[in-house]
N, C-alpha and C positions, 0 to 999 in steps of 0.2 A: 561562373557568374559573368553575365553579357555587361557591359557599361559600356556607354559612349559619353563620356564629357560634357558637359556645355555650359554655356556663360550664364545661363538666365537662372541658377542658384548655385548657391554656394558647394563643391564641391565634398566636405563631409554629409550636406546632407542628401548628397547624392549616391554618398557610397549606401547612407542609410537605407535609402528607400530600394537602393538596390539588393540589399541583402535580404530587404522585407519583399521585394520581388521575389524572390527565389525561396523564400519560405513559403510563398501563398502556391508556388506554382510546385514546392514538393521537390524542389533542387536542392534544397536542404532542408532534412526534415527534424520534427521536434526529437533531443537529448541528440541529436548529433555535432559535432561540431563543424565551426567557419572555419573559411582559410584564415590565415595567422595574419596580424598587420601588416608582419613583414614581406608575404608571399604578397595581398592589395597591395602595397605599397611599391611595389616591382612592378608587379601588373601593371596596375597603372601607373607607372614612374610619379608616382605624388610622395609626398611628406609621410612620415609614418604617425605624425602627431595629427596628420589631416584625417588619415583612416581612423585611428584611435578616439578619435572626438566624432565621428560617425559611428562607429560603434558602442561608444558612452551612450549616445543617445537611446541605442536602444535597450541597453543596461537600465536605463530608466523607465524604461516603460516595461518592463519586466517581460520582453522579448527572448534579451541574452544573457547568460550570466557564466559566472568565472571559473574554470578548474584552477585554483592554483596550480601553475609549475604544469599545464597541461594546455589550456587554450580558453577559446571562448565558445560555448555551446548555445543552442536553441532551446529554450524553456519551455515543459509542456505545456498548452494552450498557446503557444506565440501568433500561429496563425489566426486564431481563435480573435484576439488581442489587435491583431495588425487590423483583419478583416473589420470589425468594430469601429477603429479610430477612421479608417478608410473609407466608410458609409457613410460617416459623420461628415466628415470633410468631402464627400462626392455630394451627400444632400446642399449643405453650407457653400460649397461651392459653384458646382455645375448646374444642379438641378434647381438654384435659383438665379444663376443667367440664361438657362434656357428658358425660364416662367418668363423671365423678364423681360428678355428676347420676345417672344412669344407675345406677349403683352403691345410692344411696340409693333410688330408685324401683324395686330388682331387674329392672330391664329387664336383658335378656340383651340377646349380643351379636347373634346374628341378627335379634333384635326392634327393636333398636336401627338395624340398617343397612339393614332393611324401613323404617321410619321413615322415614330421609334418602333414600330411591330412593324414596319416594310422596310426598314433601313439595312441597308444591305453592304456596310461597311467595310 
């Protein structure tokens, strides 16, 4: 699991989205399990209550769930689940400061979807 840090959110929910990284891209795949707190918590020299409340999170969103006395695993459908909430939040996000954007620079909309089908990123 790649991470690099940074100041512009909070550091559990970064380990979260990190893990939900690695779920979409099949680095950890559903009924397998995550590394252990303890192991994130080395990795990243953080708090073990910091990973753990990263990981709750997605215990809640019925991502991850618990082996007693064994670890924490990927739920089947997780991808499924992450993908979902991830669309909602790219619509609600980006793709209405790009309209918006878009708007103030009078880009139309054909000019606009020539744009994203030549972008060469």
């Amino acid at each position: 699991m790649k991470l690099i840090l940074n100041d512009n959110e909070p550091i559990f929910i970064q380990i979260s989205k990190a893990i939900e990284d690695e779920i979409l891209v099949d680095g950890i795949v559903e009924e397998n399990q995550i590394p252990s707190t303890t192991e994130l918590s080395k990795l990243y020299k953080i708090n073990p209550a910091t990973v753990l409340k990263g990981i709750n999170i997605l215990v809640d969103k019925n991502v991850l769930y618990k082996k007693r006395g064994i670890g924490m695993f990927v739920c089947n459908g997780a991808k499924e689940i992450i993908q979902k909430s991830r669309k909602e939040s790219f619509e609600k996000v980006y793709i209405k400061d790009l309209i918006q954007e878009a708007s103030k620079l009078n880009i139309q909309k054909d000019e606009l979807l020539n744009m994203i089908k030549n972008f060469k990123g």
